[in-house]
KEKOL-604853 format. One line per field, with one value per residue (C-alpha): residue number from 0; chain; x, y, z. Coordinates in nm, 4 decimals. Example, Ala and Ser with C-alpha at 12.3 -4.5 7.8 and 13.67 -1.06 7.14 Angstrom:
2
k = c(0, 1)
c = c(A, A)
X = c(1.2300, 1.3670)
Y = c(-0.4500, -0.1060)
Z = c(0.7800, 0.7140)
% end
This chain:
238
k = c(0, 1, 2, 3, 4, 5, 6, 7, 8, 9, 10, 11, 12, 13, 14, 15, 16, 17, 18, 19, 20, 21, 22, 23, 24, 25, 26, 27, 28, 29, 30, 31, 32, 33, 34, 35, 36, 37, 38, 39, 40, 41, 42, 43, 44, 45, 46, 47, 48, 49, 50, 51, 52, 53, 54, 55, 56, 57, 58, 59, 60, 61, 62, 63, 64, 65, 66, 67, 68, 69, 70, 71, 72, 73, 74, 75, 76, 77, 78, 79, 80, 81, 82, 83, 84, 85, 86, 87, 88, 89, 90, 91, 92, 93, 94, 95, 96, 97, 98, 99, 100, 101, 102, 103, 104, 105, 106, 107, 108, 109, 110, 111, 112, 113, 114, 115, 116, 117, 118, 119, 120, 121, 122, 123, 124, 125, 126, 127, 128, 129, 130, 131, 132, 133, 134, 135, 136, 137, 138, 139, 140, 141, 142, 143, 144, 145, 146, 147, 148, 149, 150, 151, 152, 153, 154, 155, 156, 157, 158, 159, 160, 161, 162, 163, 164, 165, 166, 167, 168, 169, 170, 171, 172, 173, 174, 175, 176, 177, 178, 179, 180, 181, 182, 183, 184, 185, 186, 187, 188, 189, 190, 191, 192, 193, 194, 195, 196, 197, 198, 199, 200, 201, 202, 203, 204, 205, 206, 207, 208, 209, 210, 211, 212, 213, 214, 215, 216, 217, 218, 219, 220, 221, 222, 223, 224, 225, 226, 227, 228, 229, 230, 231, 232, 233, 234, 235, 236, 237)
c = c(A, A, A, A, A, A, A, A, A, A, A, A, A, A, A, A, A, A, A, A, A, A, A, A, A, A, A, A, A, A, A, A, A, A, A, A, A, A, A, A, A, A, A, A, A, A, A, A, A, A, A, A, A, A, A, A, A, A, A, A, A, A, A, A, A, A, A, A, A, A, A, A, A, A, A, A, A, A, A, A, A, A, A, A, A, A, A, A, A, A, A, A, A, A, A, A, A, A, A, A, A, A, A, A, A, A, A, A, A, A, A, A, A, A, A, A, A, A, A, A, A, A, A, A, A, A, A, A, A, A, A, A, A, A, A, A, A, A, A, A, A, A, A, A, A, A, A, A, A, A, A, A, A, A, A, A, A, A, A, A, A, A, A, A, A, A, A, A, A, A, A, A, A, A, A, A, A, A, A, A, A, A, A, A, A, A, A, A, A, A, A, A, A, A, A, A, A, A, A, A, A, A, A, A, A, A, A, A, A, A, A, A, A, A, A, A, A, A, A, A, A, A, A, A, A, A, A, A, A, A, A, A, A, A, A, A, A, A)
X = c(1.1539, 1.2006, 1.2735, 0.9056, 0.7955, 1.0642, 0.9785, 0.6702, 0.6643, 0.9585, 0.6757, 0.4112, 0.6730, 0.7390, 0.3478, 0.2910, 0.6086, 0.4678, 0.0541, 0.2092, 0.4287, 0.0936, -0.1120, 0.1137, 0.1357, -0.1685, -0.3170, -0.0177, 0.0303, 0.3961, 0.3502, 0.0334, 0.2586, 0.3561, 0.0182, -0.0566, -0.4435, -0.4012, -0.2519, -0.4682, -0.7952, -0.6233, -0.4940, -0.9010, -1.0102, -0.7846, -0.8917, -1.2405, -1.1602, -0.9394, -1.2294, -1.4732, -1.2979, -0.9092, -0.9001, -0.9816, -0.7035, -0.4941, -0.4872, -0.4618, -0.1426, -0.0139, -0.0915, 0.0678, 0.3778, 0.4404, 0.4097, 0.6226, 0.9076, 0.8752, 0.9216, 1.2275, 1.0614, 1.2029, 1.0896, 1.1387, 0.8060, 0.6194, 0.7088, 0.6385, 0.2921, 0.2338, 0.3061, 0.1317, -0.1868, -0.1878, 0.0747, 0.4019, 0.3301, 0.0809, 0.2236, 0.6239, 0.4381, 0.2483, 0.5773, 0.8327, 0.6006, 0.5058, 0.8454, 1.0332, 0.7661, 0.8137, 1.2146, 1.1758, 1.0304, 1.2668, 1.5406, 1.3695, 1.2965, 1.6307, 1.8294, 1.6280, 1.6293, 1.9365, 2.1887, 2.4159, 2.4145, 2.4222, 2.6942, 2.8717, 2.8341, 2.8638, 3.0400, 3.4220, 3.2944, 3.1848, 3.3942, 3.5922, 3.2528, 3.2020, 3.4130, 3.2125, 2.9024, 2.9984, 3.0812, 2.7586, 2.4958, 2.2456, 2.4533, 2.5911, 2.2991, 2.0871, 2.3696, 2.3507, 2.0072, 2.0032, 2.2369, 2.0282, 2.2006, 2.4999, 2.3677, 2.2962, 1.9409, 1.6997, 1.6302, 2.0069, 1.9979, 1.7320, 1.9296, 2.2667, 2.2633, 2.2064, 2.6022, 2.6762, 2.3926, 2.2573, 1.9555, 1.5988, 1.5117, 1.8158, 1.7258, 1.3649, 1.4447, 1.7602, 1.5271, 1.2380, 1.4184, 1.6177, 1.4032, 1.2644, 1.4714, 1.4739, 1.0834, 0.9869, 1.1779, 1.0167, 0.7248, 0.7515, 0.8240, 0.4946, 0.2676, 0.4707, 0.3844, 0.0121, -0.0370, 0.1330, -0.1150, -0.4192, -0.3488, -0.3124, -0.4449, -0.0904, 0.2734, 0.5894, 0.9552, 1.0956, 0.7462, 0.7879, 1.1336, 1.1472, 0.8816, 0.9621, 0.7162, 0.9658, 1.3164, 1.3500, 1.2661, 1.5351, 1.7829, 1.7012, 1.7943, 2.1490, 2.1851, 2.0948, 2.3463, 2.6920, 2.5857, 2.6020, 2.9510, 3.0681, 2.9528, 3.1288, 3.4212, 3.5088, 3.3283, 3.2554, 3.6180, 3.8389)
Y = c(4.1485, 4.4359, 4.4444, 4.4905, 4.2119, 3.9621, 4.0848, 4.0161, 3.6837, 3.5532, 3.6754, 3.4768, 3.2300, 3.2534, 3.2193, 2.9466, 2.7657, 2.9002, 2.7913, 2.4310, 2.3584, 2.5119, 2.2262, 1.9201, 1.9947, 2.1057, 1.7818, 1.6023, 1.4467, 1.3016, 1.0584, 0.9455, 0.7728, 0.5114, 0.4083, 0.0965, 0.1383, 0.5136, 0.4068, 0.1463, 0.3542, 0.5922, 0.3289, 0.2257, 0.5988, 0.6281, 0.2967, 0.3790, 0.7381, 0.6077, 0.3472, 0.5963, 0.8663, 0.7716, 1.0240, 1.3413, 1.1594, 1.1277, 1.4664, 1.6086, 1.3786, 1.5070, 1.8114, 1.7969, 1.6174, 1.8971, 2.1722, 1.9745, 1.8860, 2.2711, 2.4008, 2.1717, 1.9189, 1.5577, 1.3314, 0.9583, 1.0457, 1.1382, 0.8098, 0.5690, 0.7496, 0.6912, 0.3128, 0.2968, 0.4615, 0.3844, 0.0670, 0.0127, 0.0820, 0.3599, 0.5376, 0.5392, 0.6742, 0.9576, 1.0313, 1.0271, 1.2694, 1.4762, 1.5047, 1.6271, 1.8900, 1.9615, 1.9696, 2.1444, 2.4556, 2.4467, 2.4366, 2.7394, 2.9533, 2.8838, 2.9590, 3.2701, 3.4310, 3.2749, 3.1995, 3.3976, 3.2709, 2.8812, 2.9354, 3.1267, 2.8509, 2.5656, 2.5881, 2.5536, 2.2136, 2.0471, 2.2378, 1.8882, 1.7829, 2.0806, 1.8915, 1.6065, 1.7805, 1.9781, 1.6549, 1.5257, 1.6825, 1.5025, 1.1732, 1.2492, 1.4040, 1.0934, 0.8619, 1.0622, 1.0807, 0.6688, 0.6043, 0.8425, 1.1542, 1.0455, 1.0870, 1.4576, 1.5571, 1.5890, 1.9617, 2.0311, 1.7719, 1.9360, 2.3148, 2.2068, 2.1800, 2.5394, 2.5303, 2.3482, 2.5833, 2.2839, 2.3199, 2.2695, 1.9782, 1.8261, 1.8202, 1.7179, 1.4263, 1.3098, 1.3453, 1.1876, 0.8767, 0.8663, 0.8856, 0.5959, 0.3076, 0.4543, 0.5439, 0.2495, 0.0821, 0.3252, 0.2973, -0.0658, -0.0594, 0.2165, -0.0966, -0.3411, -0.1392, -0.0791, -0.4686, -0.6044, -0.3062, -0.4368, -0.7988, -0.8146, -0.6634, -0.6507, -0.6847, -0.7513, -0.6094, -0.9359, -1.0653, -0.7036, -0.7199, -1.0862, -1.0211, -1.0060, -0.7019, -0.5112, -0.6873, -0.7076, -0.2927, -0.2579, -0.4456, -0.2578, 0.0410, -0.0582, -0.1975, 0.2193, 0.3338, 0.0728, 0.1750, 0.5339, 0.4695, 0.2709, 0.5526, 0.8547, 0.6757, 0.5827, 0.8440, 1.1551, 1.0872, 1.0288)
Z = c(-1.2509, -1.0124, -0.6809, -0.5206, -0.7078, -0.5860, -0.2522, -0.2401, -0.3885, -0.1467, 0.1438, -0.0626, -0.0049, 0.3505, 0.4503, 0.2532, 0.4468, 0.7555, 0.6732, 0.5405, 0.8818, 1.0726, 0.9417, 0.9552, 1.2874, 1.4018, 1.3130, 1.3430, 1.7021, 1.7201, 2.0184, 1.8042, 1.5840, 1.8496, 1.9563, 1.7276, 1.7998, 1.6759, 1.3390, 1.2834, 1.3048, 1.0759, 0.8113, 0.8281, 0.8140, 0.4964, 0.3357, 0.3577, 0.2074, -0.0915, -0.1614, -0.1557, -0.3607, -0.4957, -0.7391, -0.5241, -0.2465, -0.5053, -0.6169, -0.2704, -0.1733, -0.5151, -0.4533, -0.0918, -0.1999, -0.4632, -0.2229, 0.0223, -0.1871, -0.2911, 0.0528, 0.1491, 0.2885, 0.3460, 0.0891, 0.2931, 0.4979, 0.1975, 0.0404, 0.3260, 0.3349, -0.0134, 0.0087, 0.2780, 0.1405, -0.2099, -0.2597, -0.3629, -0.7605, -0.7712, -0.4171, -0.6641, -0.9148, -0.7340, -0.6128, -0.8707, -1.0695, -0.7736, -0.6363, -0.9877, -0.9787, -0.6545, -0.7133, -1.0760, -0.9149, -0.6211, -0.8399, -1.0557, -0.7636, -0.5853, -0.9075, -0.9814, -0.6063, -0.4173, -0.7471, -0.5916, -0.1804, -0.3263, -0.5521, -0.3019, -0.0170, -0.2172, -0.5298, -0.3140, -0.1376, -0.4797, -0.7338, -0.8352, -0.9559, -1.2071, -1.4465, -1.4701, -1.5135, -1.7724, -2.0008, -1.9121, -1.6774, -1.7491, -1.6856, -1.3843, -1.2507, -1.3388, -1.1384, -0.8350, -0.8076, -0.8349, -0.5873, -0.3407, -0.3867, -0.1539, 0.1863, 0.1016, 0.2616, -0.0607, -0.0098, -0.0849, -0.3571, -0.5297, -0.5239, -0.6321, -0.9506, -0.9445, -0.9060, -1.2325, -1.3795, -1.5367, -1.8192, -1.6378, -1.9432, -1.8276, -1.4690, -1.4583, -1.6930, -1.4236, -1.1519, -1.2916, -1.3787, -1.0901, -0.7920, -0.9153, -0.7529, -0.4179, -0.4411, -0.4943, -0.2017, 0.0464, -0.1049, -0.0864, 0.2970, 0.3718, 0.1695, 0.3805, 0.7046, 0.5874, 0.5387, 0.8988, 1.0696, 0.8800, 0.9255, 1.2751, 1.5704, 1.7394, 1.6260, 1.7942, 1.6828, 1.6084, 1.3354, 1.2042, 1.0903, 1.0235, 0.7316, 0.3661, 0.3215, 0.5494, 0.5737, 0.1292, 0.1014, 0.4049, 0.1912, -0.1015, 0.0983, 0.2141, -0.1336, -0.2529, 0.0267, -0.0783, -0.4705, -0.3020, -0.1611, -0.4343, -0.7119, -0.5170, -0.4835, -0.8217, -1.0341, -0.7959, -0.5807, -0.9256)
% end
């Protein structure tokens, strides 16, 4: 591919980064999120929607979530947003998919246009690693990804394999099967949240964390992040 060509599709690129950001926050008010009445008419606004037509708001938040995950976008929102809008089971499994095709190109675009930079950067701070991914990529790759890819922010996660130049088969299989423990705690959480909003027309801190629909997906979390720590330190730290 030459040079014009690369050019013009990182600019392609760069305006669809810029066009995405442009919308979430154009109609995206931040202090919006802590007014309960706000929330509530929009959980309504988005139950009447998804009764109405699931399929087409399906395909948009997969659509959205692909494009997201794509641009280096954090996937933790996505998910709570899913669970909240579409339940703990279907919102995981919007996700998982729409997130490993989300990472998949990331990883295809990174490794083709920015091989070099990554390797560069990275490849000193995780070289003891190489090792073990060369016995099993696959593996490895599949263990990090369950145990939340070790506090690392999921945009970097989704890039570094491009170190270990690990096969794209390889990757999207890792990834698909191991966002799925972590999804579906999120996930579980954004239903948990959705439910408390439309069951009551006012909450308080202490009913909120007290309930099972949000204190069990909490535990699940810390029980992700001390399998995190307990993984890196006997496989990743050996």
């Amino acid at each position: 591919m030459n040079t014009n060509l690369k050019l013009l599709l990182a600019a392609v690129y760069g305006i669809c980064l810029f066009a995405l950001l442009f919308i979430v926050f154009y109609y995206l008010d931040l202090k919006d999120l802590s007014d309960y009445g706000y929330i509530k008419e929009r959980g309504e606004e988005l139950k009447n929607i998804k009764s109405e037509s699931l399929y087409l708001l399906i395909l948009i938040f997969f659509a959205f979530s692909t494009v997201w995950v794509l641009f280096l976008g954090f996937g933790s929102p996505i998910a709570i947003l899913s669970g909240f809008v579409f339940g703990k089971w279907i919102g995981t499994l919007i996700c998982v998919i729409s997130f490993t095709l989300g990472a998949s190109l990331l990883y295809s675009l990174a490794n083709f246009y920015f091989r070099k930079f990554i390797i560069d950067y990275l490849s000193k701070k995780i070289e003891k690693y190489e090792i073990l991914f060369k016995k099993n990529e696959l593996l490895y790759f599949l263990i990090f990804r369950f145990s939340g890819g070790g506090g690392i922010p999921f945009g970097i996660q989704n890039i570094l394999p491009i170190v270990f130049n690990m096969k794209l088969k390889n990757y999207i299989v890792s990834t698909l099967l191991g966002l799925v423990p972590s999804i579906f705690i999120i996930n579980s959480l954004g239903e948990g949240i959705n439910n408390i909003i439309q069951n009551n027309n006012s909450i308080s801190l202490k009913n909120t964390i007290f309930n099972p629909e949000i204190y069990l997906p909490i535990l699940g979390f810390f029980v992700i992040l001390i399998l995190s720590f307990y993984l890196k330190k006997k496989i990743f730290n050996s």
